[in-house]
C-alpha positions in Angstrom: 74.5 60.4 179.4 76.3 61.6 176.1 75.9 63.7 173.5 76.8 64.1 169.5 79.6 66.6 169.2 79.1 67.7 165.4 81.7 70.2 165.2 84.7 70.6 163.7 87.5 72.2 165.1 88.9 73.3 161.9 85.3 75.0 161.1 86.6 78.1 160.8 89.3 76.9 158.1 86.5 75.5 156.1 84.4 79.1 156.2 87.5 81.2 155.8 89.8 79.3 154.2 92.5 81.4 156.6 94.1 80.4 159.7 93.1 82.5 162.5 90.9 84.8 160.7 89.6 88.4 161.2 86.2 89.0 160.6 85.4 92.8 160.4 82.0 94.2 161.5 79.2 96.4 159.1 77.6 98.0 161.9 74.1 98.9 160.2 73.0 102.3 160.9 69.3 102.3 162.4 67.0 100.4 160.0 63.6 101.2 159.5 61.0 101.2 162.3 64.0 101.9 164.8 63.6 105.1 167.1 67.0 106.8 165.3 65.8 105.6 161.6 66.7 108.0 158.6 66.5 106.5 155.9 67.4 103.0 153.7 69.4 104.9 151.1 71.8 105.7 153.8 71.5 102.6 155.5 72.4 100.9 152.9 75.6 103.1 150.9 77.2 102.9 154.9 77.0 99.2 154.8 78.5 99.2 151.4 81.3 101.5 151.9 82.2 100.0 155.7 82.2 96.4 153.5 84.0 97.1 150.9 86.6 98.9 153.1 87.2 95.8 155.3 87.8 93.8 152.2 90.1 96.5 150.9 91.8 96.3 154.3 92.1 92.4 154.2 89.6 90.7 156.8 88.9 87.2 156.3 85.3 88.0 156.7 82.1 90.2 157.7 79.4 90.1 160.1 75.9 92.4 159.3 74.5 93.7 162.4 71.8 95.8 163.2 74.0 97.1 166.2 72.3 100.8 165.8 68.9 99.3 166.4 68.6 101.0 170.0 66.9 99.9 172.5 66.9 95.8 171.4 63.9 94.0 170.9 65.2 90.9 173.6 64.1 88.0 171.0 62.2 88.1 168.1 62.4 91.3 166.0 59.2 92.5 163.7 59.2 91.7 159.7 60.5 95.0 159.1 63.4 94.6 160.2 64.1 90.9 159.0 63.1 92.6 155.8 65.4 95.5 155.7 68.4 93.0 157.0 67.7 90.5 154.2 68.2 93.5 151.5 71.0 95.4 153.0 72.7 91.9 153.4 72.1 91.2 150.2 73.3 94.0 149.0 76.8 93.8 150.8 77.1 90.5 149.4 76.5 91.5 145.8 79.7 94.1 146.2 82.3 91.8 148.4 83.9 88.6 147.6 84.2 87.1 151.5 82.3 84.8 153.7 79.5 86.9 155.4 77.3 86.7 158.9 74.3 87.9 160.4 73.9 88.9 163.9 70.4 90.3 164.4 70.0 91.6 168.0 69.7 91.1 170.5 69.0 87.8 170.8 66.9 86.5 167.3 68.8 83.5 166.0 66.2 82.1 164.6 65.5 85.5 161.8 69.5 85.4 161.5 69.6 81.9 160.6 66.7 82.6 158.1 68.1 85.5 156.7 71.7 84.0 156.3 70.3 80.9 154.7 68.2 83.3 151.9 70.9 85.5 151.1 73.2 81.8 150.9 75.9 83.7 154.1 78.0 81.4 155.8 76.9 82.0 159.4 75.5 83.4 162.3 76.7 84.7 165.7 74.3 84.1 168.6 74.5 85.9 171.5 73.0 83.7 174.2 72.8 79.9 172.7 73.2 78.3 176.5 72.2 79.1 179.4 70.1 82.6 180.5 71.4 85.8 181.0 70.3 89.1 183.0 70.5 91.7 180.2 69.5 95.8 180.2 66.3 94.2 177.8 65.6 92.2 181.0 66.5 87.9 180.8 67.2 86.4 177.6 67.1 82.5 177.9 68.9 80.4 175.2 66.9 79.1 172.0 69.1 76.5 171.3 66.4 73.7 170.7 64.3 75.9 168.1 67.3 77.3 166.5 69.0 74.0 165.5 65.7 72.4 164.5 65.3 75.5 162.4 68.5 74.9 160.9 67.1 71.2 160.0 64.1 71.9 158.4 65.7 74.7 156.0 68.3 72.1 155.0 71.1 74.9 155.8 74.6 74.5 156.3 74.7 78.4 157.7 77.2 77.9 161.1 76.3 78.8 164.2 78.6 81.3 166.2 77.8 81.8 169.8 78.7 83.9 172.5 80.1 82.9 176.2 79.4 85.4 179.0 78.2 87.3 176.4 79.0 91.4 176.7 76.6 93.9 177.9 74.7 90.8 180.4 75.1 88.6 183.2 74.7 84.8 184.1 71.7 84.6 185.4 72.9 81.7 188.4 77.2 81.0 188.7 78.4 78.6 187.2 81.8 76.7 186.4 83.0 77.9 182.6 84.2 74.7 181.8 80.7 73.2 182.2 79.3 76.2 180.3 82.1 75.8 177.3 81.7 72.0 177.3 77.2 72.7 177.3 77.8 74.9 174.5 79.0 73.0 172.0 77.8 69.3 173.1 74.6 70.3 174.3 73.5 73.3 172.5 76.0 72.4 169.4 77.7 75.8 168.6 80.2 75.2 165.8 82.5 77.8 167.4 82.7 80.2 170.9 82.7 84.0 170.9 84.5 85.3 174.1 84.0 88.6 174.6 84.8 91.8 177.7 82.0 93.5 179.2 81.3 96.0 176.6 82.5 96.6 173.1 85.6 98.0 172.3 86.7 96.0 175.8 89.1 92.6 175.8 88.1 89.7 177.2 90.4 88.7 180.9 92.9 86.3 179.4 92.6 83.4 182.0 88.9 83.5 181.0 90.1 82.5 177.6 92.7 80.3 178.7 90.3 78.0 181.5 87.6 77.6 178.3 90.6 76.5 175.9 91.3 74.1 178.5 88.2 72.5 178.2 86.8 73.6 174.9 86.0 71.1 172.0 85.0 74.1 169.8 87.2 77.1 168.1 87.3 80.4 170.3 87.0 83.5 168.4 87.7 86.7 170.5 84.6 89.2 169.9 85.6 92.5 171.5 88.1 94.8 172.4 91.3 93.2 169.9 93.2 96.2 168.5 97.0 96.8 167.5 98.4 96.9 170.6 97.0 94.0 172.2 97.4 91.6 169.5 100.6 90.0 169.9 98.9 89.2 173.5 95.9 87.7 172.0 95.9 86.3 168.9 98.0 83.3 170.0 95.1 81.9 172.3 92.3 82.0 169.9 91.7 80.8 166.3 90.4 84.0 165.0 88.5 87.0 166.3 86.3 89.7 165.3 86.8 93.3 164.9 84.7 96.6 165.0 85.8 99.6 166.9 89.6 99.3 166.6 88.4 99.3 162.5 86.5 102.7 162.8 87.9 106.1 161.7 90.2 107.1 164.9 88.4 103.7 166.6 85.4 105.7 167.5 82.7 103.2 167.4 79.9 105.4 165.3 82.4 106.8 162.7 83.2 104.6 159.0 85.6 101.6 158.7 89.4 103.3 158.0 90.7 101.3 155.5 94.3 102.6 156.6 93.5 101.0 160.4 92.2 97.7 158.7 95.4 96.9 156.6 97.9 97.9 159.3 96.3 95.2 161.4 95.8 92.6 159.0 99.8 93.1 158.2 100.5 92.4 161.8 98.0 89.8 161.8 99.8 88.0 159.2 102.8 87.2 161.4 100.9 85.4 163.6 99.5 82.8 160.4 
């Protein structure tokens, strides 16, 4: 048996025009209909501040992410939230100049991939694409089939992004990573794998990277835990990564992007292009 392998492994060059590129993280404060809700005004002047601060900083891109959202629907999320993600979205993209994503948690590709395909982003990160995983909003199986036929019948070219061993869950049965690396992007045709540690803010175990880069046809992003002092251990096994915490005011998850953190790490990160 065989299968199509329609990505590229300079994907990421094409969406960021960089070489190993940093993508920075708008964490959304809670949107409407979420337990912790406030209000949009404020919803949406954090997500343009925190934007316009990454690009200030340097990143090569942004993810929108309704990370605040607590506790996670497990799949499909209700209109009001695809409808305030759309508009803050759009309203980050209407004050940056940088390729953006959508990650809408915790597991509903299939509103992402609309909402990035309306608001004309550049892609997606999935958190379980293959596979099924034991997760505190109980299993979350992959959607792999509906997402890409999704993708199909809007005519998008929005990329897909998707986690392996995804933080914050658990396979559901063991099984060998290369088989899982080599599923995920020939089977369930991610354009690019997100490795990530346990838990935000927390680094991925380096042989994990280095057994999937073995066997991987796909770029590796790291998705957690990359800060200053780890990056000259890092960066040279993956083709990009994405950033959140180390970004924040003192790298305290809930506090503002630092503009002052952002650029001294993009200045590192530029000996390593």
């Amino acid at each position: 048996m065989w299968c199509f392998v329609l990505n590229s492994n300079n994907v990421l060059q094409q969406v960021f025009k960089k070489s190993k590129p940093i993508i920075g993280m708008v964490h959304l404060k809670p949107l409407i209909g979420a337990p912790l809700y406030e209000s949009m005004e404020k919803v949406i002047a954090r997500a343009i501040t925190d934007a316009q601060a990454l690009e200030v900083g340097g990143v090569d891109g942004i993810i929108v992410e309704n990370v605040f959202d607590i506790p996670f629907y497990p799949d499909r999320v209700p209109p009001e939230t695809i409808s305030a993600m759309t508009l803050v979205a759009a309203k980050v993209a209407e004050n940056i100049d940088l390729p953006l994503g959508i990650n809408v948690l915790r597991n509903d590709s299939i509103s992402a991939m609309a909402i990035a395909t309306v608001i004309e982003a550049s892609f997606i990160r999935v958190n379980v694409l293959s596979s099924a995983y034991v997760t505190d909003q109980g299993i979350i199986q992959n959607k792999a089939y509906e997402l890409l036929r999704y993708r199909s019948f809007l005519r998008s070219n929005v990329k897909i992004f998707a986690d392996l061993r995804v933080k914050y869950a658990k396979l559901l049965v063991d099984r060998p990573i290369c088989l899982e690396a080599e599923e995920l992007t020939t089977r369930s045709l991610a354009d690019a794998i997100i490795i990530t540690g346990e838990k935000s803010g927390s680094p991925p175990d380096k042989s994990l990277i280095e057994a999937v880069r073995k066997c991987a046809k796909s770029p590796i992003i790291i998705g957690s835990g990359l800060t200053i002092g780890n990056l000259a251990d890092y960066l040279p096994l993956v083709d990009g990564a994405i950033v959140g915490t180390y970004f924040k005011e003192d790298g305290i998850f809930e506090n503002p992007v630092s503009v002052k953190r952002v650029k001294e790490f993009m200045e590192l990160v530029e000996s390593f292009r």
